[in-house]
VODODREN-570019 format. One record per atom (N, C-alpha, C): x, y, z negated; atom name; residue number from 1. Coordinates in steps of 0.001 Angstrom, whole numbers, plus 500000, padded with zeros to 6 digits. Each point is the difference from the previous one (the first is absolute). Example, Ala and Ser with C-alpha at 12.3 -4.5 7.8 and 13.67 -1.06 7.14 Angstrom:
% residues 2
+--------+--------+--------+------+-----+
:     xx :     yy :     zz : atom :  nr :
+--------+--------+--------+------+-----+
: 513190 : 494310 : 492200 :    N :   1 :
: 499110 : 501190 : 500000 :   CA :   1 :
: 500900 : 501200 : 500000 :    C :   1 :
: 499650 : 501050 : 500720 :    N :   2 :
: 500820 : 501190 : 499940 :   CA :   2 :
: 499230 : 501090 : 499270 :    C :   2 :
+--------+--------+--------+------+-----+
//
This chain:
% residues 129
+--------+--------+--------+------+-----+
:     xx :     yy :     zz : atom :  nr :
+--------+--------+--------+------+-----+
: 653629 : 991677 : 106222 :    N :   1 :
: 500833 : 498909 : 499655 :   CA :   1 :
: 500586 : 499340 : 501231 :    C :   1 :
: 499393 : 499918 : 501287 :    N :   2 :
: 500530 : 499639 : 501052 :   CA :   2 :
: 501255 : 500510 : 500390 :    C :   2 :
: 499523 : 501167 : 500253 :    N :   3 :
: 501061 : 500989 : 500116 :   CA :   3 :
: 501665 : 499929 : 499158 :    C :   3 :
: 499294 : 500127 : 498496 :    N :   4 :
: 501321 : 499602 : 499092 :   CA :   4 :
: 500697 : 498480 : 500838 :    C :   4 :
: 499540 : 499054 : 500370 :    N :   5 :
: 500104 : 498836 : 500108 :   CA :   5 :
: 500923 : 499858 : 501233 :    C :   5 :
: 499547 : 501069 : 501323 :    N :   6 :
: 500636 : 499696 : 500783 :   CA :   6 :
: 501581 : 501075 : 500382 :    C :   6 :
: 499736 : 501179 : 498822 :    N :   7 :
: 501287 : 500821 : 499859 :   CA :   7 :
: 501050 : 499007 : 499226 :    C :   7 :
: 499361 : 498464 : 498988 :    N :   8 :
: 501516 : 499834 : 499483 :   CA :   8 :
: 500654 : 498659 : 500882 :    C :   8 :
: 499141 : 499645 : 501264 :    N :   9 :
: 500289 : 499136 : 500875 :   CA :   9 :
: 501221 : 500979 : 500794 :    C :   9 :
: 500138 : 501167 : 500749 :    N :  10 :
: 500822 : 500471 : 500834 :   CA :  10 :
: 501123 : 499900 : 499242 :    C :  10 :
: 500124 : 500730 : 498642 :    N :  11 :
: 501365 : 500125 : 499503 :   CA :  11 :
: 500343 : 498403 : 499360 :    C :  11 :
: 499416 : 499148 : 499938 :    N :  12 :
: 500434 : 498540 : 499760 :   CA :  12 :
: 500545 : 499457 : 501568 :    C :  12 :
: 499424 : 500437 : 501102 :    N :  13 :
: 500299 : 499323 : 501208 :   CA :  13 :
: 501342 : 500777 : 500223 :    C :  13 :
: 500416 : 501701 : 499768 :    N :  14 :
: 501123 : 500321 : 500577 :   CA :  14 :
: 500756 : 499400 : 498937 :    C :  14 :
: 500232 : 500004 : 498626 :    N :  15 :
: 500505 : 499249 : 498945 :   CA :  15 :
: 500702 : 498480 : 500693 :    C :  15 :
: 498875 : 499251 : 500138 :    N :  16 :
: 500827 : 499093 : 500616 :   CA :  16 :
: 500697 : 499987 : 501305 :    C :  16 :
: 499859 : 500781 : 500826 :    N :  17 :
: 500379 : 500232 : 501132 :   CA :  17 :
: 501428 : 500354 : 499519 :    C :  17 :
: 499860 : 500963 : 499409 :    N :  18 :
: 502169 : 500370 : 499559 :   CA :  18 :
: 500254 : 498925 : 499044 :    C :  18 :
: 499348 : 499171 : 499428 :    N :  19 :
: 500694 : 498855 : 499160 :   CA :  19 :
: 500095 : 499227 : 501270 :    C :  19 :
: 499334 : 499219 : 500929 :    N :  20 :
: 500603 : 499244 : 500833 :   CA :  20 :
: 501210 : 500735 : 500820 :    C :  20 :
: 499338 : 500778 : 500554 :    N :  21 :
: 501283 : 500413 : 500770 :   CA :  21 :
: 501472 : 500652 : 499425 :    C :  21 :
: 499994 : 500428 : 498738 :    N :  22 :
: 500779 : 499666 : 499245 :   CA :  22 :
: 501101 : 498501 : 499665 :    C :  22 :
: 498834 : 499768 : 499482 :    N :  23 :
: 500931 : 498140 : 499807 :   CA :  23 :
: 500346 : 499601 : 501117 :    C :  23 :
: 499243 : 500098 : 501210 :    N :  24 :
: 501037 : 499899 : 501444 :   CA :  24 :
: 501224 : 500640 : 499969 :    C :  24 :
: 499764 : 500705 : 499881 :    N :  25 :
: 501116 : 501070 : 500098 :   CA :  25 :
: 501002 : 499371 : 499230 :    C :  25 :
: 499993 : 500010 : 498812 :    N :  26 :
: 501026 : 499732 : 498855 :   CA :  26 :
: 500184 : 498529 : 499949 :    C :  26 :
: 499094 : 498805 : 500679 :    N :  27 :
: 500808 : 499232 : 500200 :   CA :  27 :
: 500616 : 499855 : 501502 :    C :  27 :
: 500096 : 500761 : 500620 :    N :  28 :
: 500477 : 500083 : 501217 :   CA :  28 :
: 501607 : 500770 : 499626 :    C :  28 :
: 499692 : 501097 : 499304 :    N :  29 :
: 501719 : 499945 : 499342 :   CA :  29 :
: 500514 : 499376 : 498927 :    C :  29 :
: 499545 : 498793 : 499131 :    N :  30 :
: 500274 : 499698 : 499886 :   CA :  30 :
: 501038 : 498361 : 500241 :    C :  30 :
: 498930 : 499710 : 501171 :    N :  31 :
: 500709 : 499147 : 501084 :   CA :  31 :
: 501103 : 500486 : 500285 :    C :  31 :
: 500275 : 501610 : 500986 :    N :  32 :
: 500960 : 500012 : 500289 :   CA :  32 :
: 501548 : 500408 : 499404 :    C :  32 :
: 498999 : 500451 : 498153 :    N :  33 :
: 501646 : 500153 : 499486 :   CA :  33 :
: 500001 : 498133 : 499274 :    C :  33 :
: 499281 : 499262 : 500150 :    N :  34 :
: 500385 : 498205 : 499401 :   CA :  34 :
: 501161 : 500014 : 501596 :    C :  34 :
: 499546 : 499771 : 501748 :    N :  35 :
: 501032 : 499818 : 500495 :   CA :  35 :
: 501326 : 500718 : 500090 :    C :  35 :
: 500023 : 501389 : 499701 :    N :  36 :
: 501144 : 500817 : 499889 :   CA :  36 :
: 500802 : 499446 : 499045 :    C :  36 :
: 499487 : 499212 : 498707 :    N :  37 :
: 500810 : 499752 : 499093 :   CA :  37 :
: 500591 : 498604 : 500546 :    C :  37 :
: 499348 : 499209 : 500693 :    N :  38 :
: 500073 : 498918 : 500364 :   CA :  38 :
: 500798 : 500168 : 501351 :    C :  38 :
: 500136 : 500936 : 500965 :    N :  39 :
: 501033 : 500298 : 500733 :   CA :  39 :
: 501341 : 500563 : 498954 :    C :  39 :
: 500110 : 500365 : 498996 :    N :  40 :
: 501083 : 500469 : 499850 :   CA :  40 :
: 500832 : 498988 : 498772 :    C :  40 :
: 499124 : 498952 : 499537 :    N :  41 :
: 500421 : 498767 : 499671 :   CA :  41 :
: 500962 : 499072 : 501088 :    C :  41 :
: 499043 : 499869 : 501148 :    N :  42 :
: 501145 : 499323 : 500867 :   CA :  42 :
: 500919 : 500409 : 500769 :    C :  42 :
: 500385 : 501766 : 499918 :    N :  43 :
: 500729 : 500448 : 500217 :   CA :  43 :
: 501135 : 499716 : 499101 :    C :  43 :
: 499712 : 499990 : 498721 :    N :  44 :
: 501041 : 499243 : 498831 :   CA :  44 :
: 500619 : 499128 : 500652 :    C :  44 :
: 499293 : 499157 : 500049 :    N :  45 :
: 500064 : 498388 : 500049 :   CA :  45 :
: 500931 : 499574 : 501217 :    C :  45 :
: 499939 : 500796 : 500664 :    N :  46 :
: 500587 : 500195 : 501107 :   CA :  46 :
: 501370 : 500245 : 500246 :    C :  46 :
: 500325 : 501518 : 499484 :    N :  47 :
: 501224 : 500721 : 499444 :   CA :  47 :
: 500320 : 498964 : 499033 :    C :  47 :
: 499473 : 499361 : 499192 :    N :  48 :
: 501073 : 499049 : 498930 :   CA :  48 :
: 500193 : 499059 : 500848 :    C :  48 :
: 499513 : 499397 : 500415 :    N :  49 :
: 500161 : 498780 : 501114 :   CA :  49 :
: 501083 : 499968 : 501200 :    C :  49 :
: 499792 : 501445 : 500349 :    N :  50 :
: 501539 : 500212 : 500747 :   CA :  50 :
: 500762 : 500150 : 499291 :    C :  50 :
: 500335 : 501332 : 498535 :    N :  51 :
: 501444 : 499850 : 499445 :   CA :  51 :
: 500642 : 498653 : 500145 :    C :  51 :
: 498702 : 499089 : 499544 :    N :  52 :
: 500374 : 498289 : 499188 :   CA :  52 :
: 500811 : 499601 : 501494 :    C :  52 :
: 499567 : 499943 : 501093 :    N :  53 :
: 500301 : 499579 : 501510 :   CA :  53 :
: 501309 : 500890 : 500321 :    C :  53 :
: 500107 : 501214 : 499537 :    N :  54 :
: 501612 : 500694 : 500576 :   CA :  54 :
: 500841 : 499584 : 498689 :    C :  54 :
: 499904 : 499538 : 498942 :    N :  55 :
: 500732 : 499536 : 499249 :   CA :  55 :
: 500818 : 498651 : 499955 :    C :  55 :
: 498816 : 499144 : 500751 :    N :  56 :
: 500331 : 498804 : 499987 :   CA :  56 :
: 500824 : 499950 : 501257 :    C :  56 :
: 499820 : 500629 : 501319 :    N :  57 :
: 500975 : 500520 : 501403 :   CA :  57 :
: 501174 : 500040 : 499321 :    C :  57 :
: 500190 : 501545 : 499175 :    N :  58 :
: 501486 : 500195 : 499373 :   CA :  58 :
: 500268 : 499063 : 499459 :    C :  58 :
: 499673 : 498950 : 499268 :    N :  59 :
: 500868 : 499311 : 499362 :   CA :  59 :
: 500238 : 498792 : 500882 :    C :  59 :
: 499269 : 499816 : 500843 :    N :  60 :
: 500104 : 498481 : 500975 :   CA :  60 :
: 501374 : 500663 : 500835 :    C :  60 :
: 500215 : 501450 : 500544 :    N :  61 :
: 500798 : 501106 : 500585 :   CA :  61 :
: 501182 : 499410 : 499186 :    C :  61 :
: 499840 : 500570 : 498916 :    N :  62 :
: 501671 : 499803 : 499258 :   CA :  62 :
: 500386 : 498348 : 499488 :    C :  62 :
: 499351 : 499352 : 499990 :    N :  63 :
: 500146 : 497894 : 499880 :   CA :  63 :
: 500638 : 500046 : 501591 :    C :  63 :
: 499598 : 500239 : 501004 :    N :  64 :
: 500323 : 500051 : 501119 :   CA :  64 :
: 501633 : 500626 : 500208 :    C :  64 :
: 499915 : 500666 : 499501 :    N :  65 :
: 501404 : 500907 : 500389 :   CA :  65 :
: 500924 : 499230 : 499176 :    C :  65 :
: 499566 : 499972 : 498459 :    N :  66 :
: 500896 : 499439 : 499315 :   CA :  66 :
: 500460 : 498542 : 500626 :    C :  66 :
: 499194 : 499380 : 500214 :    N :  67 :
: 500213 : 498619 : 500847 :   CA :  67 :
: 501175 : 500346 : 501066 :    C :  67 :
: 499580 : 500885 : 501143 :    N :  68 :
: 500511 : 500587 : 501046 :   CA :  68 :
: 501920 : 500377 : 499199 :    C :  68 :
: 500233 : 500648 : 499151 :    N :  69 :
: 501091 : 500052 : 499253 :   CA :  69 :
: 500700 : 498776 : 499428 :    C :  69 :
: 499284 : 499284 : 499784 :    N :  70 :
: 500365 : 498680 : 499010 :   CA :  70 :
: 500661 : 499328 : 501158 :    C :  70 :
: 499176 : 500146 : 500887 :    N :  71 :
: 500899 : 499043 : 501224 :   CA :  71 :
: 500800 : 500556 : 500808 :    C :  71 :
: 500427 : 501182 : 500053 :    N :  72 :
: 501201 : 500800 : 500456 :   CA :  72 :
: 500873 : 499517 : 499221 :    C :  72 :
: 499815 : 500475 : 498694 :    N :  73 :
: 501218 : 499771 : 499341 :   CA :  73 :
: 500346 : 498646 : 499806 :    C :  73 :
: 498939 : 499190 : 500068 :    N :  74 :
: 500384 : 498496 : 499954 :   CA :  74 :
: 501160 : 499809 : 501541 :    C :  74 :
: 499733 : 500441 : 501304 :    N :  75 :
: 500312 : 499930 : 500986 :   CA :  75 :
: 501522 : 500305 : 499748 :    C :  75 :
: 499955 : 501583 : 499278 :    N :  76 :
: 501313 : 500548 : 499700 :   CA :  76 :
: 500812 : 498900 : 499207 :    C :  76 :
: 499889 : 499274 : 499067 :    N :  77 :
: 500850 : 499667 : 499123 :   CA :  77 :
: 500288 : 498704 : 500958 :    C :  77 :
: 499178 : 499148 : 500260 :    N :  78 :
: 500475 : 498827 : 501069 :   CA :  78 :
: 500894 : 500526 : 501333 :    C :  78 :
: 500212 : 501330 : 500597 :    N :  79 :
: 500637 : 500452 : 500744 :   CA :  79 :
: 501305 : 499853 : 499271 :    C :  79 :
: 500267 : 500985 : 498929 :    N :  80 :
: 500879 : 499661 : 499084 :   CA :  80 :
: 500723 : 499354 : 499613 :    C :  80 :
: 499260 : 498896 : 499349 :    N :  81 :
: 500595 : 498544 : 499678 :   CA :  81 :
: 500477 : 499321 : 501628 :    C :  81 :
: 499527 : 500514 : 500672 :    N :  82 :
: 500236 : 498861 : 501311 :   CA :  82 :
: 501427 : 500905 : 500435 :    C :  82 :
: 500230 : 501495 : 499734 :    N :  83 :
: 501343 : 500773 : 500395 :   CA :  83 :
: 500932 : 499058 : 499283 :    C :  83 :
: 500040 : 499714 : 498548 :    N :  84 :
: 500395 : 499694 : 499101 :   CA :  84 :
: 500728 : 498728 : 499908 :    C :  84 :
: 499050 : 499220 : 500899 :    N :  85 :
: 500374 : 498327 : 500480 :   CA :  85 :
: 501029 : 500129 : 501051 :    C :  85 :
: 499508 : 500827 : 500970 :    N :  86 :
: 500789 : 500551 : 501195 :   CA :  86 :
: 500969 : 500087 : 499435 :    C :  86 :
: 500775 : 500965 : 499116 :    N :  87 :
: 500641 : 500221 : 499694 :   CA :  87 :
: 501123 : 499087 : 499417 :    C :  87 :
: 499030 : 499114 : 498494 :    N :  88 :
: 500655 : 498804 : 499843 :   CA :  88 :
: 500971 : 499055 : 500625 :    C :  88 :
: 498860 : 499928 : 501170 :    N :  89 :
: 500570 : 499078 : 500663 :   CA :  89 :
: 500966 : 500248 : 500983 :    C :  89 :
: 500268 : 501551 : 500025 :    N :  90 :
: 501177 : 500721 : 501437 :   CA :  90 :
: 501104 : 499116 : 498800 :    C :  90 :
: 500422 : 500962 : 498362 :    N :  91 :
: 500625 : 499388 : 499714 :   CA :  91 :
: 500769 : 498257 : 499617 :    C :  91 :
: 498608 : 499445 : 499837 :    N :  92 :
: 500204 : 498742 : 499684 :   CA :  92 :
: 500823 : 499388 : 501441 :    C :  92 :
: 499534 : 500265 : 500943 :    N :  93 :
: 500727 : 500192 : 501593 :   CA :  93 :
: 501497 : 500100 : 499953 :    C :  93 :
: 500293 : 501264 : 499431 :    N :  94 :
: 501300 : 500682 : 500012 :   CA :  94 :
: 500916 : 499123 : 499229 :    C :  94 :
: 499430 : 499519 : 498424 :    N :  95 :
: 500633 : 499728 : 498940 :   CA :  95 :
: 500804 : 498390 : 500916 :    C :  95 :
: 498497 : 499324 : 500608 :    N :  96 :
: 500181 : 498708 : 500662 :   CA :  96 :
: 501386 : 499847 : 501176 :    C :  96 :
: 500096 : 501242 : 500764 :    N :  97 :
: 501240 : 499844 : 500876 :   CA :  97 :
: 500744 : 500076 : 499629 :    C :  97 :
: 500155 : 501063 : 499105 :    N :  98 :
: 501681 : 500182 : 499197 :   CA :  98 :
: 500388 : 498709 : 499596 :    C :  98 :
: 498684 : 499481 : 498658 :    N :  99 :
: 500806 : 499014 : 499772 :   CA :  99 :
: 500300 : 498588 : 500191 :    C :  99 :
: 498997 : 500027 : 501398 :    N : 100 :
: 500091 : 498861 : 501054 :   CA : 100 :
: 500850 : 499725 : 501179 :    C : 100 :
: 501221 : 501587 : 499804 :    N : 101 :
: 500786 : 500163 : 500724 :   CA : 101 :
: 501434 : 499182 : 500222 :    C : 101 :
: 500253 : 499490 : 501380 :    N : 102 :
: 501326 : 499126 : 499868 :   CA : 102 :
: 500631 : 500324 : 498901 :    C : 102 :
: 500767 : 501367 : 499641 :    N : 103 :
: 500645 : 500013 : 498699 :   CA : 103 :
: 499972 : 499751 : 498796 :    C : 103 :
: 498780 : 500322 : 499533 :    N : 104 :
: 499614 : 499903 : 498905 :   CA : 104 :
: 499472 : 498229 : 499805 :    C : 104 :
: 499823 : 499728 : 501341 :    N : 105 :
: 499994 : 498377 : 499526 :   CA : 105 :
: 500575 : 499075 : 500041 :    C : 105 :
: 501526 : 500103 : 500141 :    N : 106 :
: 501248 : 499818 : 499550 :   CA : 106 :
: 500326 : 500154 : 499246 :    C : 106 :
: 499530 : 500877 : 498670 :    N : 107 :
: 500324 : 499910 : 498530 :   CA : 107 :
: 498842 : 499024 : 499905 :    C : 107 :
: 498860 : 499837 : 500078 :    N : 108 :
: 499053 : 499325 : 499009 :   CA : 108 :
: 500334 : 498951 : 500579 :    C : 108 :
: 500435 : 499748 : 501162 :    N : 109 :
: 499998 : 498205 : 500843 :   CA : 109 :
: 501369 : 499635 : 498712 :    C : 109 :
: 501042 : 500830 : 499970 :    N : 110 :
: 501138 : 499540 : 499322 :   CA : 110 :
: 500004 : 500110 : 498747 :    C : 110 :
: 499119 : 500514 : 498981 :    N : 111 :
: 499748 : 499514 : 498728 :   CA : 111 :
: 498916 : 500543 : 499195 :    C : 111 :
: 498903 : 499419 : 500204 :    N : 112 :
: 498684 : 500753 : 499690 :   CA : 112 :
: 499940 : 500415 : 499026 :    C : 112 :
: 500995 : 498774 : 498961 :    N : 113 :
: 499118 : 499867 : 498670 :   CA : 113 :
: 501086 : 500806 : 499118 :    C : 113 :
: 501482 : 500901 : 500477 :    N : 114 :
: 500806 : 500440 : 498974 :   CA : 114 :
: 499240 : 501630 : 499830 :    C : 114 :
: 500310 : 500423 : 499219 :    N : 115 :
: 499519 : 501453 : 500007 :   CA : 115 :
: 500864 : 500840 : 500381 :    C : 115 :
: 501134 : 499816 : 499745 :    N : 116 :
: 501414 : 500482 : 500990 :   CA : 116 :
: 499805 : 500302 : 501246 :    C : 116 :
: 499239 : 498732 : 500557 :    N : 117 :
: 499988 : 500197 : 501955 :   CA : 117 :
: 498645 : 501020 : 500042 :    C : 117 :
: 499021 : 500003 : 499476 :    N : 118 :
: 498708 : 500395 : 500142 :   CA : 118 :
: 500539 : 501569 : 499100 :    C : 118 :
: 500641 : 500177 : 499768 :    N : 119 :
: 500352 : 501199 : 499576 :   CA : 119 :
: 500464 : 501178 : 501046 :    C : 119 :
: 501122 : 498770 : 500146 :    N : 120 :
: 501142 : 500178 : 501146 :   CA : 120 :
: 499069 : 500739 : 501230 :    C : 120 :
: 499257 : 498888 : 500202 :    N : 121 :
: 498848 : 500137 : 501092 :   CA : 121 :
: 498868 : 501211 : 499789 :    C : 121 :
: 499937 : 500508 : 499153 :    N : 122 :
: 499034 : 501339 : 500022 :   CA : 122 :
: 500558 : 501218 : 499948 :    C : 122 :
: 501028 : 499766 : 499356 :    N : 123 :
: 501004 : 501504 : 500331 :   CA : 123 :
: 500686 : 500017 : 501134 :    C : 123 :
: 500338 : 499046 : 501044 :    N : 124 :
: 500255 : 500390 : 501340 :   CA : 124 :
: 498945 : 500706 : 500833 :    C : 124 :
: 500322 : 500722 : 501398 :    N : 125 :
: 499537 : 501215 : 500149 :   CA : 125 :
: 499182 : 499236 : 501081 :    C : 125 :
: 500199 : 498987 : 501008 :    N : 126 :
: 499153 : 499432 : 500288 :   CA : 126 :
: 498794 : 499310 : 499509 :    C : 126 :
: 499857 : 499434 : 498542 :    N : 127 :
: 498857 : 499430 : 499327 :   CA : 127 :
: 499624 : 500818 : 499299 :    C : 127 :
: 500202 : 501698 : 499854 :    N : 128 :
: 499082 : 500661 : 499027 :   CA : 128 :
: 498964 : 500589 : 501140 :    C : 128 :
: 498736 : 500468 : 498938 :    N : 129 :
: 498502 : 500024 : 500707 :   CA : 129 :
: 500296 : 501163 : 500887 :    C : 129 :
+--------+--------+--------+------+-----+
//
C-alpha cells in the first residue's frame, strides 16, 4: 500500500507541474494577445485622429484661400470702381471747360433762361462735349 501511495504522488506532482506551467504559459499569451489588441486599438485611434486633423487642415486650407480670393476680388472691384471715378471725373472735367468756356458763356451770360439761346448754345461747335 505504500508503494501504491507513493506511485500516485509522482504522476499528481508531474500533473501539476504541466497544469502550472501551462497556465503560465497561457496566461503569458494571453497577456500578450490582450496588449496586441490593445496596441492595435490605439493604432485606430490614432489613424482616426489624424484623418479628423488632415481634414480639419483642408478645410481651415480652403476658408483661407477662399478668404485670400474674397479679398482679391474685393481689391479688384474697388480698383475698378476707382478706374471708373477716374474716369467720371476726366469727363465731368471735359464737360466743365467746354461749357465754362469764354464762348459758350456768352450765350448763358446773355440769356440763360430762353431755350432758343441754350439751344443755340449746344449745337454750336465750340459748346458741344
Amino acid at each position: 500500500m505504500a508503494q501504491q501511495q507513493s506511485n500516485n504522488i509522482g504522476p499528481a506532482i508531474v500533473l501539476a507541474t504541466i497544469i502550472g506551467v501551462g497556465g503560465f504559459w497561457g496566461g503569458k499569451i494571453a497577456y500578450d494577445l490582450f496588449q496586441e489588441w490593445r496596441l492595435e486599438q490605439a493604432m485606430k485611434e490614432l489613424a482616426q485622429k489624424q484623418k479628423i486633423a488632415e481634414r480639419k487642415a483642408r478645410l481651415e486650407q480652403q476658408r483661407r484661400l477662399q478668404a485670400i480670393q474674397r479679398q482679391a476680388q474685393a481689391r479688384h472691384q474697388a480698383h475698378i470702381k476707382q478706374k471708373h471715378q477716374q474716369a467720371d471725373a476726366a469727363k465731368k472735367t471735359k464737360y466743365d471747360e467746354v461749357w465754362n468756356s469764354r464762348a459758350c458763356k456768352f450765350w448763358w451770360e446773355h440769356d440763360p433762361k430762353n431755350p432758343a439761346v441754350i439751344a443755340k448754345a449746344r449745337t454750336m461747335q465750340t459748346c458741344q462735349r
